[in-house]
C-alpha positions as CSV (number, residue, x, y, z in Angstrom):
1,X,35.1,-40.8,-7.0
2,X,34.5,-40.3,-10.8
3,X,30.8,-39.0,-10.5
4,X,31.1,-36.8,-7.5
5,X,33.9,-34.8,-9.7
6,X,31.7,-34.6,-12.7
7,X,29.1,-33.4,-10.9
8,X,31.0,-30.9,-9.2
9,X,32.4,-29.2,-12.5
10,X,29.4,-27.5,-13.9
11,X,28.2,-25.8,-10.9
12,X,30.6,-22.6,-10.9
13,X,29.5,-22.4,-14.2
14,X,25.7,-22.6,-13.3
15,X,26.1,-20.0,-10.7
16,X,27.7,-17.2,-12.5
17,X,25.6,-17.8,-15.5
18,X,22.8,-17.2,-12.7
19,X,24.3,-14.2,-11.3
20,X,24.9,-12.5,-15.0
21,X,21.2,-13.5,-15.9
22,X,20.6,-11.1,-12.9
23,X,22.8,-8.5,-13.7
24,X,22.9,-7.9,-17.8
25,X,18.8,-7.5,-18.2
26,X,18.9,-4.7,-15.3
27,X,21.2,-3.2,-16.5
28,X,19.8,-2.6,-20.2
29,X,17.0,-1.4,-18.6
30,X,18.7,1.3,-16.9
31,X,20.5,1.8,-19.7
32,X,18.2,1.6,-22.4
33,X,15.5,4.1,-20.0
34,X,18.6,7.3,-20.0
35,X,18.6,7.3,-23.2
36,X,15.2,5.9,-24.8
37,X,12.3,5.7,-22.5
38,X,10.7,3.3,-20.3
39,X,9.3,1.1,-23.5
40,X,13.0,0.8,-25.3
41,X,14.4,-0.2,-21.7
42,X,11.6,-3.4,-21.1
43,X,12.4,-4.6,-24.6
44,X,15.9,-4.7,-24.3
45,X,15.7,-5.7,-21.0
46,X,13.9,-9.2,-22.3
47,X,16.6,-9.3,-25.3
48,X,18.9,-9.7,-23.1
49,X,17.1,-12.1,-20.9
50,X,16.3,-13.8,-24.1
51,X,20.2,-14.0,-25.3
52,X,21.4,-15.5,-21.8
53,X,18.2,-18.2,-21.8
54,X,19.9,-19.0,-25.3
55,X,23.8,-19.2,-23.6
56,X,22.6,-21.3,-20.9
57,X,21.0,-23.8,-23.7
58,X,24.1,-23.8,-26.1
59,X,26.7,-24.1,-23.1
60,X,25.3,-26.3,-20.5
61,X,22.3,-28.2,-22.0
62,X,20.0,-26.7,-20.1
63,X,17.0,-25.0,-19.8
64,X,16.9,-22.3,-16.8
65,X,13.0,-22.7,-16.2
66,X,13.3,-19.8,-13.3
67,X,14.7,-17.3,-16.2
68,X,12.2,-18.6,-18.9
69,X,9.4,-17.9,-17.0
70,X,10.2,-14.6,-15.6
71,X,11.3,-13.7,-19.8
72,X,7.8,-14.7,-20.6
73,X,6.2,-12.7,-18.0
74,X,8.2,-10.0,-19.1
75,X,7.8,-10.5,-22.8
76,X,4.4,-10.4,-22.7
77,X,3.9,-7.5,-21.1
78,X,6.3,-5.3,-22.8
79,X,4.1,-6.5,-25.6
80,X,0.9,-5.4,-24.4
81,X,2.4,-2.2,-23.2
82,X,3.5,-1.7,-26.6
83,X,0.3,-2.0,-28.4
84,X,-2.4,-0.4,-25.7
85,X,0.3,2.5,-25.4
86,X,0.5,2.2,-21.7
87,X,3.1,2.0,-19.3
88,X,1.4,0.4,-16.4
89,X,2.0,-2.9,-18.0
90,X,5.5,-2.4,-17.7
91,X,5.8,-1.5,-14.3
92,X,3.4,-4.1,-12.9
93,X,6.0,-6.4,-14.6
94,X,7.8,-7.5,-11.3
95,X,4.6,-7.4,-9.1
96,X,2.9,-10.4,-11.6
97,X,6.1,-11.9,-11.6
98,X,7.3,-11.7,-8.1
99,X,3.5,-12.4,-6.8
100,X,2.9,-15.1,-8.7
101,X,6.7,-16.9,-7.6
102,X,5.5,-16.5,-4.3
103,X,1.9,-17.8,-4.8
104,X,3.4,-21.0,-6.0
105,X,6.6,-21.1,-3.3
106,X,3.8,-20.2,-0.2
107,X,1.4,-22.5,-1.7
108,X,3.8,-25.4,-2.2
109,X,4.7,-24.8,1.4
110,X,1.3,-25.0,2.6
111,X,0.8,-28.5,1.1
112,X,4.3,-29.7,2.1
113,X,6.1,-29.8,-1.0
114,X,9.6,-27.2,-1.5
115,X,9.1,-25.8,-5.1
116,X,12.1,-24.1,-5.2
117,X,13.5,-27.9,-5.9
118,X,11.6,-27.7,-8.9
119,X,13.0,-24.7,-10.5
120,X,16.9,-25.3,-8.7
121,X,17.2,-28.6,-8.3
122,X,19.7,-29.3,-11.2
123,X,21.5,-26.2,-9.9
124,X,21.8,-27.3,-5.9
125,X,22.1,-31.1,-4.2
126,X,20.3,-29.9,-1.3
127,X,18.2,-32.2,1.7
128,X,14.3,-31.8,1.0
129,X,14.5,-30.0,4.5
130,X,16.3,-27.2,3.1
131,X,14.5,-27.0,0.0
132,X,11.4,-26.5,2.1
133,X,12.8,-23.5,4.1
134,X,13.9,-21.7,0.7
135,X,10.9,-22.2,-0.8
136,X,9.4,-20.3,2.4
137,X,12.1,-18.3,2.7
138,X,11.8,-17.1,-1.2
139,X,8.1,-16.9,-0.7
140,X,7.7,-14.2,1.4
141,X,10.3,-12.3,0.1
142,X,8.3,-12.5,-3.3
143,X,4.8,-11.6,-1.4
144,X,6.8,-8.4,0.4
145,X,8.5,-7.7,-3.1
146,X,5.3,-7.7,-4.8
147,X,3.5,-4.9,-2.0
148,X,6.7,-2.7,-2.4
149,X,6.6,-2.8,-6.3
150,X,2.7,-1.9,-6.2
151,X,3.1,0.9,-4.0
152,X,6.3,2.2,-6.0
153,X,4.4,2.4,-9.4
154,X,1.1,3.7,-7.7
155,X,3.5,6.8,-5.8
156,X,7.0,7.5,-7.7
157,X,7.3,9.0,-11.3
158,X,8.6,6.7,-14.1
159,X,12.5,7.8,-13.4
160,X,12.0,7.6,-9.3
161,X,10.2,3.9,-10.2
162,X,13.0,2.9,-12.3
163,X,15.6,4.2,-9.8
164,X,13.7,2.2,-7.0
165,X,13.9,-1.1,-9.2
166,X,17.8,-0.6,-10.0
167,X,18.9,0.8,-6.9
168,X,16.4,-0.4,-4.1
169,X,15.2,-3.8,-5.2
170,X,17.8,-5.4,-7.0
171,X,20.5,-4.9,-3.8
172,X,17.8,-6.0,-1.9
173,X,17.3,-9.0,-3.6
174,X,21.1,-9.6,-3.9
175,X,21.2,-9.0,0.1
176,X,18.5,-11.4,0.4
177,X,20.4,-14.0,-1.9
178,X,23.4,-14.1,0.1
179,X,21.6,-14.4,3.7
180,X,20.5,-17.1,2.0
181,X,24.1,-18.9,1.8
182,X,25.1,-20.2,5.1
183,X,21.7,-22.6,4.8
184,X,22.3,-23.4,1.4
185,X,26.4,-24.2,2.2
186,X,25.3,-26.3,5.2
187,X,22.6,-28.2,3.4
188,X,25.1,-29.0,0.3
189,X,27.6,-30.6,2.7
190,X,25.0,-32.1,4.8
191,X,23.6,-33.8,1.5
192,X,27.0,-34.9,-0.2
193,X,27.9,-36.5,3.3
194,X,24.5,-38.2,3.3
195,X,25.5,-39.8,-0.2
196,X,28.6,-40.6,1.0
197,X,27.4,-42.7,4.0
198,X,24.3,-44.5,1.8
């Protein structure tokens, strides 16, 4: 009865860090791009990235593996964009990031092994099952993130590119997220009723 409850506790806490982590580097990009350019916007965009990876260490204990590699991506690249004096590295930022997630998700799948356990798995207490079909799941919403990114930066100026990252992909990516809850819900009671009976 004792460990059930403890491990209960920190999720809320796990999930809205996750949803800020989202929502506080978009929106110092936006933010950052009215008033300072597309450059100012990346880097504050990993600060804050940077500043939530460090919240999540000091108040759960934790690293969040998902977020630290996306902030290295991303850190990187605002780097390079920085010192070749190009924007292209900037805005190919969530194609590398989202192709290469779903290289590893779709690959994983192929060989029979759910990587999204990997990078969630201290978040969710899900059946290997469900792991599987949101690693798939994730994958090819990555792979068709990754053609719509490259076509948007190829077609759009910088201010219709960053309008289609804050206003296009992120809700689509929230929208996305939640279709993803009834399968997640089910699998979490599926799993705490399978350690009940065992």
């Amino acid at each position: 009865m004792t460990q059930p409850t403890k491990s209960a506790e920190p999720r809320p806490k796990m999930r809205f860090l996750s949803m800020f982590s989202e929502i506080a580097p978009l929106a110092a990009f936006f933010t950052m791009h009215q008033y300072f350019g597309l450059y100012a916007a990346a880097a504050a965009s990993v600060g804050a990235s940077a500043v939530l990876i460090s919240a999540t260490w000091v108040l759960e204990k934790r690293l969040a593996r998902f977020a630290l590699f996306a902030t290295s991506i991303a850190a990187l690249l605002t780097l390079a964009a920085v010192l070749a004096e190009t924007k292209t590295y900037i805005k190919i930022q969530p194609s590398l990031f989202s192709g290469a997630f779903a290289f590893v998700l779709l690959l994983g799948a192929l060989r029979g092994r759910a990587m999204m356990k990997v990078f969630f798995h201290a978040q969710f207490d899900l059946p290997e099952k469900v792991w599987f079909s949101l690693s798939l799941r994730w994958g090819l919403f990555f792979a068709a993130a990754t053609v719509a990114n490259e076509v948007a930066w190829r077609a759009l100026s910088d201010d219709a590119w960053v309008l289609f990252r804050v206003f296009i992909m992120a809700p689509a990516t929230g929208l996305f997220m939640l279709a993803q809850l009834p399968i997640t819900l089910r699998g979490r009671r599926q799993q705490a009723k399978d350690m009940r009976e065992s």
